[in-house]
PQR file with spaces between the fields and no chain letter, atoms N, CA, C, O and H, PARSE charges and radii, in Angstrom:
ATOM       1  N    UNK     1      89.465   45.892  102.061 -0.4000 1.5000
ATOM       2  CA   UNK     1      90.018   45.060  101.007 -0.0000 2.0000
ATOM       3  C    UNK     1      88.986   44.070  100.491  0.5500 1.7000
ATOM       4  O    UNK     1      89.073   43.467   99.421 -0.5500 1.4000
ATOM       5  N    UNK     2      88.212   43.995  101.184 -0.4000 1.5000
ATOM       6  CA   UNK     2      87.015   42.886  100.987 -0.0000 2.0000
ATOM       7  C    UNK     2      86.262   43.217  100.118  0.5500 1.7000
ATOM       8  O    UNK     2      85.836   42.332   99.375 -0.5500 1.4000
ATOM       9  H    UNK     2      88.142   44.486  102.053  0.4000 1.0000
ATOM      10  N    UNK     3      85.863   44.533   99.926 -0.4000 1.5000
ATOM      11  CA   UNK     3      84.654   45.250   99.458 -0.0000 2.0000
ATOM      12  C    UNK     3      85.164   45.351   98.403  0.5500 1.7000
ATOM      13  O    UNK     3      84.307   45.277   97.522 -0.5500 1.4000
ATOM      14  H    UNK     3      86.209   45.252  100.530  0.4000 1.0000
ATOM      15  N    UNK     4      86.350   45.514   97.944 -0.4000 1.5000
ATOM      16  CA   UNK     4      86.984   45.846   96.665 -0.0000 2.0000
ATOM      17  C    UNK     4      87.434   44.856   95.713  0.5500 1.7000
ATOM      18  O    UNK     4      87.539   45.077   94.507 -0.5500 1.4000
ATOM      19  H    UNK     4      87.046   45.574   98.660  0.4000 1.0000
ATOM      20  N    UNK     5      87.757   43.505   96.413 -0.4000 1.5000
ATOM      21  CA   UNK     5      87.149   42.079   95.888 -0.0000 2.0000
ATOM      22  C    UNK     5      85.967   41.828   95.657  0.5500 1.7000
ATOM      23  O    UNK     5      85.762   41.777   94.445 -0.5500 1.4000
ATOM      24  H    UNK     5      87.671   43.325   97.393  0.4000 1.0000
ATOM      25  N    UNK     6      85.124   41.655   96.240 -0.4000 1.5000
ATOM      26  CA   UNK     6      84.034   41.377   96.424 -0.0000 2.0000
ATOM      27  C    UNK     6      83.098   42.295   95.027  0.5500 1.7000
ATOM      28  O    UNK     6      82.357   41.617   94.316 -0.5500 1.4000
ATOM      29  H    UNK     6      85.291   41.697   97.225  0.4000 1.0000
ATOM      30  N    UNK     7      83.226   43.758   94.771 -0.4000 1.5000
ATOM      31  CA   UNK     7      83.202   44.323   93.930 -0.0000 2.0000
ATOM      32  C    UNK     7      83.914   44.177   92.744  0.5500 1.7000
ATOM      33  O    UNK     7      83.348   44.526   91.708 -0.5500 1.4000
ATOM      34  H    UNK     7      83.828   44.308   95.349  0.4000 1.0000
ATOM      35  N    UNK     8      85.135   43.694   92.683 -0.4000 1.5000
ATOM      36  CA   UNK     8      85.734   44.120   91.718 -0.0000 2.0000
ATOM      37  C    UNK     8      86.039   45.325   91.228  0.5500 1.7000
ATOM      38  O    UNK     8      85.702   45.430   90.049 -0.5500 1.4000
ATOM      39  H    UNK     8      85.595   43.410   93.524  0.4000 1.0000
ATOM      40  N    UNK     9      86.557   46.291   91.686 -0.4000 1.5000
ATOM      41  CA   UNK     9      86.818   47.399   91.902 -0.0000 2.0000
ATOM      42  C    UNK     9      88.023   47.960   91.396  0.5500 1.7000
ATOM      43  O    UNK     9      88.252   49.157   91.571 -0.5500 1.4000
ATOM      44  H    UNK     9      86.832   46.206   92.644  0.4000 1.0000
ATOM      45  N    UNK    10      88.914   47.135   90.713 -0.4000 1.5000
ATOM      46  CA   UNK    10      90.106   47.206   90.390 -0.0000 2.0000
ATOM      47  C    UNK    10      90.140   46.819   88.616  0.5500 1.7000
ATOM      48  O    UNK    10      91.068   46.822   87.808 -0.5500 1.4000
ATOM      49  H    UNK    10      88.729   46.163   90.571  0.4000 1.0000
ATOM      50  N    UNK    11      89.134   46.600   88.523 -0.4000 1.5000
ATOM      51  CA   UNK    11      88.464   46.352   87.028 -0.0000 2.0000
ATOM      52  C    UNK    11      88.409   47.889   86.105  0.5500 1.7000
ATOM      53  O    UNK    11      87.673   48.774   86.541 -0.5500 1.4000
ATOM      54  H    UNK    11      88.379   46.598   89.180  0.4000 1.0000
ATOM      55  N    UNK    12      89.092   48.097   85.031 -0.4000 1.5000
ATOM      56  CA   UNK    12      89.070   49.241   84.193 -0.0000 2.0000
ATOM      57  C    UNK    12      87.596   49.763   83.647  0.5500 1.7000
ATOM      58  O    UNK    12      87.336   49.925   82.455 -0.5500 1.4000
ATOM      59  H    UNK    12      89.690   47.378   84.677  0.4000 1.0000
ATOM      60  N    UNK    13      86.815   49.962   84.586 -0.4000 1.5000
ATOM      61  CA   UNK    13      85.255   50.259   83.781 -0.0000 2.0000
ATOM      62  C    UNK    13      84.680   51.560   84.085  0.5500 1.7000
ATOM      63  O    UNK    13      83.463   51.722   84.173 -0.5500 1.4000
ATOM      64  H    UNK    13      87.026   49.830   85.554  0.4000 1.0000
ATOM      65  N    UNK    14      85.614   52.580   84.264 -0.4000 1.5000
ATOM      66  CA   UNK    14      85.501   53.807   84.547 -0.0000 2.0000
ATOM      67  C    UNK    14      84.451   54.705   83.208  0.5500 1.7000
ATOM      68  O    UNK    14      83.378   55.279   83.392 -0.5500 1.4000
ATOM      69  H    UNK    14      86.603   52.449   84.193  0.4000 1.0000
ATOM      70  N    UNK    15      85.112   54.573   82.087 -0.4000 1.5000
ATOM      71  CA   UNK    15      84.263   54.969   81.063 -0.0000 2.0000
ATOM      72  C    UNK    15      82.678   54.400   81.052  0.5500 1.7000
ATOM      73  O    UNK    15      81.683   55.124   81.022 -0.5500 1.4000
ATOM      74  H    UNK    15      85.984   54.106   81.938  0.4000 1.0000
ATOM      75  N    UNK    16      82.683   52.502   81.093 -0.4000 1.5000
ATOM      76  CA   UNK    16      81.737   52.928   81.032 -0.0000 2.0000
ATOM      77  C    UNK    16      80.646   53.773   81.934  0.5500 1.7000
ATOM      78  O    UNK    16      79.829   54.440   81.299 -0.5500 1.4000
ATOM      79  H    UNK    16      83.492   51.913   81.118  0.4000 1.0000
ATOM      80  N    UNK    17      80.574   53.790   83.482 -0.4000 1.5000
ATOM      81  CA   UNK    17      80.151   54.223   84.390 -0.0000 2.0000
ATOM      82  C    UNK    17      80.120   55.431   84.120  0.5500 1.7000
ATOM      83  O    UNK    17      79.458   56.036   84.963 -0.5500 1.4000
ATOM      84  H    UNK    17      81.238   53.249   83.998  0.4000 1.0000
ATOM      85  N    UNK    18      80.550   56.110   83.292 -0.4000 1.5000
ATOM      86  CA   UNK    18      81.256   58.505   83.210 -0.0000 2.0000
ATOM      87  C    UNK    18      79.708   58.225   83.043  0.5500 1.7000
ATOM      88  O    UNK    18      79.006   58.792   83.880 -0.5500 1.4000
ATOM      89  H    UNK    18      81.088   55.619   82.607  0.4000 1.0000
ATOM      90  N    UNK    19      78.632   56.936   81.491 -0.4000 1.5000
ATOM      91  CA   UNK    19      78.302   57.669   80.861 -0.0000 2.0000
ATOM      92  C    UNK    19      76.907   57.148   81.798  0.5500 1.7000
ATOM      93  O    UNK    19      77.033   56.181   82.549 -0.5500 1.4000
ATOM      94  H    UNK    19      79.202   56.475   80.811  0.4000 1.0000
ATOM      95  N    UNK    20      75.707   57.809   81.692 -0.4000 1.5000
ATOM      96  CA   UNK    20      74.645   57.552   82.443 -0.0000 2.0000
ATOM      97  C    UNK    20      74.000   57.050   83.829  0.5500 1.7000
ATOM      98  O    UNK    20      72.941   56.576   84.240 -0.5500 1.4000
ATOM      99  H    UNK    20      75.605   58.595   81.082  0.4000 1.0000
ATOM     100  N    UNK    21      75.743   57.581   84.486 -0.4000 1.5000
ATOM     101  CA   UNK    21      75.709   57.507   85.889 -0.0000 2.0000
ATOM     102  C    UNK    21      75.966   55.971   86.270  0.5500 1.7000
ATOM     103  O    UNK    21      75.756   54.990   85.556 -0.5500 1.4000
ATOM     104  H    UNK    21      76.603   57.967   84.152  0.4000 1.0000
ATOM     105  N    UNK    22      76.490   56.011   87.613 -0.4000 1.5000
ATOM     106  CA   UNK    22      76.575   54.474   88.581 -0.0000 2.0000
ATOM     107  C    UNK    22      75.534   54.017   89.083  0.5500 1.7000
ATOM     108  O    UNK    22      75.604   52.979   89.741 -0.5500 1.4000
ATOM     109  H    UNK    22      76.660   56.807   88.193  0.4000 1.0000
ATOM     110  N    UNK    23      74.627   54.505   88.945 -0.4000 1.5000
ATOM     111  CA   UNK    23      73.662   53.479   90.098 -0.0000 2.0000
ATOM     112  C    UNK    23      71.956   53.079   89.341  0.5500 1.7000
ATOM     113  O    UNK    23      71.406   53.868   88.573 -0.5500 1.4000
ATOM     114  H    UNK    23      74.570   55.348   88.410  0.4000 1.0000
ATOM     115  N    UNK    24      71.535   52.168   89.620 -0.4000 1.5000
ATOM     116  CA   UNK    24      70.077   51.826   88.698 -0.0000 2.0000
ATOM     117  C    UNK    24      70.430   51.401   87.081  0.5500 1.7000
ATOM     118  O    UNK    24      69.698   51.433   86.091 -0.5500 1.4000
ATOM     119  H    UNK    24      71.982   51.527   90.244  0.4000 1.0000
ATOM     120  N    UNK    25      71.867   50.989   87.228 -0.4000 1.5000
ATOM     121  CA   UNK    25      72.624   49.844   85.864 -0.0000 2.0000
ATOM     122  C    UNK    25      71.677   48.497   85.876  0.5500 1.7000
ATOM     123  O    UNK    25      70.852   48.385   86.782 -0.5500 1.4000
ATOM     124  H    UNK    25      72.461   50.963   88.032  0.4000 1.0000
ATOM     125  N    UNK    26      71.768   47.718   85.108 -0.4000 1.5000
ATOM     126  CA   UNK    26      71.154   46.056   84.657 -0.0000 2.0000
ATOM     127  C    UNK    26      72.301   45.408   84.175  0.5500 1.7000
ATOM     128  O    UNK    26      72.305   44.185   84.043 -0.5500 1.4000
ATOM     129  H    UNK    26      72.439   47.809   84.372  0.4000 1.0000
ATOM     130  N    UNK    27      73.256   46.087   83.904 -0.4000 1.5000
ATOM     131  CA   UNK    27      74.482   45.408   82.641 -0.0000 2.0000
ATOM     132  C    UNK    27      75.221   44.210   84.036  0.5500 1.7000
ATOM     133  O    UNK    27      74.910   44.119   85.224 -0.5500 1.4000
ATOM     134  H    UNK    27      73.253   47.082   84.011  0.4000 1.0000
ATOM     135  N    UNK    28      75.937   43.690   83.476 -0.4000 1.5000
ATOM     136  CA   UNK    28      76.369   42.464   84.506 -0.0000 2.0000
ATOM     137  C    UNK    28      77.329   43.071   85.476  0.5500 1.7000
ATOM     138  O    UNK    28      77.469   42.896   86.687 -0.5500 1.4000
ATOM     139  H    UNK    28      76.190   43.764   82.511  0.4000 1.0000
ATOM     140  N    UNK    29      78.047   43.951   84.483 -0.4000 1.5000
ATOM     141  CA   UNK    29      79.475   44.810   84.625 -0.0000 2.0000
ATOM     142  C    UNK    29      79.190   45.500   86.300  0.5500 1.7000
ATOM     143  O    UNK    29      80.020   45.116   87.125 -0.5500 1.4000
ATOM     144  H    UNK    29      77.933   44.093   83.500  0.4000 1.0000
ATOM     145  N    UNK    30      78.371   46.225   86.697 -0.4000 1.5000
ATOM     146  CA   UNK    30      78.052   46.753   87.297 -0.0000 2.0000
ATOM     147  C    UNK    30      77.481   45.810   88.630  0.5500 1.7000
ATOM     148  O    UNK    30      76.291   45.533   88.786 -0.5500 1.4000
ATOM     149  H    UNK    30      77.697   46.537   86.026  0.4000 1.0000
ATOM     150  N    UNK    31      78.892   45.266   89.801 -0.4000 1.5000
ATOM     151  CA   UNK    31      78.479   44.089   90.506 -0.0000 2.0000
ATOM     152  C    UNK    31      78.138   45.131   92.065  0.5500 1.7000
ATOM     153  O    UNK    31      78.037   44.601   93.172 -0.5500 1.4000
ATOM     154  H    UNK    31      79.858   45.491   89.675  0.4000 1.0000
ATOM     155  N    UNK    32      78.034   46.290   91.893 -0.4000 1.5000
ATOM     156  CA   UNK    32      77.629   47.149   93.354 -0.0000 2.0000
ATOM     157  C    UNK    32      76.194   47.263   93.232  0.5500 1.7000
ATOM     158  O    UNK    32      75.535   47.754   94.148 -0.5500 1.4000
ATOM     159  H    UNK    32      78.116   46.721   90.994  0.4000 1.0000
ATOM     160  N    UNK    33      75.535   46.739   91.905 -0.4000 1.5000
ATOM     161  CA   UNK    33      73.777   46.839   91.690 -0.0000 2.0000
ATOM     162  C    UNK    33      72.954   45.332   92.364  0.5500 1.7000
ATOM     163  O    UNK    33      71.817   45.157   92.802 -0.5500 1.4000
ATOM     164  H    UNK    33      76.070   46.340   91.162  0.4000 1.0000
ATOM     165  N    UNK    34      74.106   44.439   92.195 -0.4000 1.5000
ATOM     166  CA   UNK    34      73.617   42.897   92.892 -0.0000 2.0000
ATOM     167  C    UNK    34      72.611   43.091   93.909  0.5500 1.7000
ATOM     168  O    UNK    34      72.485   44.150   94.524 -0.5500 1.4000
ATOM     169  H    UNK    34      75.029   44.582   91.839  0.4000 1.0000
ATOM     170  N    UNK    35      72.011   42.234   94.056 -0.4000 1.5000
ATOM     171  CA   UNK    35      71.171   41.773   95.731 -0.0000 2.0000
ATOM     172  C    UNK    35      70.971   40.540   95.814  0.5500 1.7000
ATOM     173  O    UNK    35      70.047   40.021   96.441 -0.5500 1.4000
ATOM     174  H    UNK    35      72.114   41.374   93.556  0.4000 1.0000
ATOM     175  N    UNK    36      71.646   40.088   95.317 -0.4000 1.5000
ATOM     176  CA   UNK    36      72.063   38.645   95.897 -0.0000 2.0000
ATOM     177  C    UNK    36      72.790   38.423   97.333  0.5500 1.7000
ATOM     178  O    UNK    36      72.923   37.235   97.627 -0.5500 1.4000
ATOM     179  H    UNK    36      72.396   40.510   94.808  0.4000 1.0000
ATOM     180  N    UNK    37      73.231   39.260   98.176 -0.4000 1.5000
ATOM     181  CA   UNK    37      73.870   38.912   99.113 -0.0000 2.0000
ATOM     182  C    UNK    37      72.730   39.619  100.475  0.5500 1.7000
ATOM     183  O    UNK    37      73.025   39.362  101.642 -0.5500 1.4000
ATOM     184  H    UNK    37      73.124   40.225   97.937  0.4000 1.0000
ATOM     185  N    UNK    38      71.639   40.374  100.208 -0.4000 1.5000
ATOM     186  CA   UNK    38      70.747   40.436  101.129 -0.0000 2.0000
ATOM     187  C    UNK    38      70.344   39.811  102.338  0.5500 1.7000
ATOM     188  O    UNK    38      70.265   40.364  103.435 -0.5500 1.4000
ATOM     189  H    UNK    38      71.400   40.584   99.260  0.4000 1.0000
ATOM     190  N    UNK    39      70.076   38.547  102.056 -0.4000 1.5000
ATOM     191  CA   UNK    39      69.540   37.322  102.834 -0.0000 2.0000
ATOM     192  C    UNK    39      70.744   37.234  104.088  0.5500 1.7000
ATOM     193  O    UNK    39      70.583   37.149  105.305 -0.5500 1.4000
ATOM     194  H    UNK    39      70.140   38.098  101.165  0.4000 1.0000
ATOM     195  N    UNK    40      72.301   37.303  103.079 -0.4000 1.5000
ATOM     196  CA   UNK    40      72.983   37.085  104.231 -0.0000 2.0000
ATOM     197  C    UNK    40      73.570   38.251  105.354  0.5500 1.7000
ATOM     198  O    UNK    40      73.971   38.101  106.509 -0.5500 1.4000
ATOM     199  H    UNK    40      72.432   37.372  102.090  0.4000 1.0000
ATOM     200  N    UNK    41      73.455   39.342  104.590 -0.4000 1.5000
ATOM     201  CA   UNK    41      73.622   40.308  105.367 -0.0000 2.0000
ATOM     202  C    UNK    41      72.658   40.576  106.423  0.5500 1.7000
ATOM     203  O    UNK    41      72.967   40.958  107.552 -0.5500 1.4000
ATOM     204  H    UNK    41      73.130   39.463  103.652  0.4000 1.0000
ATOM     205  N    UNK    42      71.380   40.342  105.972 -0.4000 1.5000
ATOM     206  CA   UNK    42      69.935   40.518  107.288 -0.0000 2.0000
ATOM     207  C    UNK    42      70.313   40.031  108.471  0.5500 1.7000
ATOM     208  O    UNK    42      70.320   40.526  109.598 -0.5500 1.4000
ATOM     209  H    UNK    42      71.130   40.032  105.054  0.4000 1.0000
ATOM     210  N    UNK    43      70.839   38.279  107.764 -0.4000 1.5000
ATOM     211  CA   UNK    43      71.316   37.761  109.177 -0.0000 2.0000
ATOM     212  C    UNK    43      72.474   38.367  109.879  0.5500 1.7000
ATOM     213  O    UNK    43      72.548   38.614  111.083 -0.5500 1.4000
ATOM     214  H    UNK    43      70.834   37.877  106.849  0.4000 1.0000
ATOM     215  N    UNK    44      73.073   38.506  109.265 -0.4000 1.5000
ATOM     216  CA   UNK    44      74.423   39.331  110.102 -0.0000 2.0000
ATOM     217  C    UNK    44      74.072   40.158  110.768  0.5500 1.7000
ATOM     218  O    UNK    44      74.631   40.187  111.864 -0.5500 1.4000
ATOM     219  H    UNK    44      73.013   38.306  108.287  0.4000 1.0000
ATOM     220  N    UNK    45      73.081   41.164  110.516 -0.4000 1.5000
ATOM     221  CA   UNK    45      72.513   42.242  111.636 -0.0000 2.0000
ATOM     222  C    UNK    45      71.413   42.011  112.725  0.5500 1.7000
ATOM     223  O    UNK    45      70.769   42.883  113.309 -0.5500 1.4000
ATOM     224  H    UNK    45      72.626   41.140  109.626  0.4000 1.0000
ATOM     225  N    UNK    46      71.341   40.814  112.857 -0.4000 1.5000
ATOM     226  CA   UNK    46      70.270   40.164  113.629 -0.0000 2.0000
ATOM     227  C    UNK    46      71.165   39.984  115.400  0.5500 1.7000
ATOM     228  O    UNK    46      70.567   39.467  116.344 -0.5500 1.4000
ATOM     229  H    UNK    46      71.864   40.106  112.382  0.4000 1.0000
């Protein structure tokens, strides 16, 4: 449930994603491209 908050995942943006694939986006829309949360995840696996 987290991941899908955290994503926003429940957001209608299916079209745009059909067109030029999900992954290696820049648009804002696209919050599974972030790396902003890096730093804290490193620590978590420490």
């Amino acid at each position: 449930a987290t991941i899908v908050k955290e994503l926003q995942l429940l957001r209608p943006i299916f079209r745009q994603t059909a067109a030029y694939g999900h992954f290696g986006r820049n648009e804002d829309g696209f919050l599974w491209e972030r790396t902003d949360k890096v730093e804290a995840l490193k620590d978590l696996c420490k």
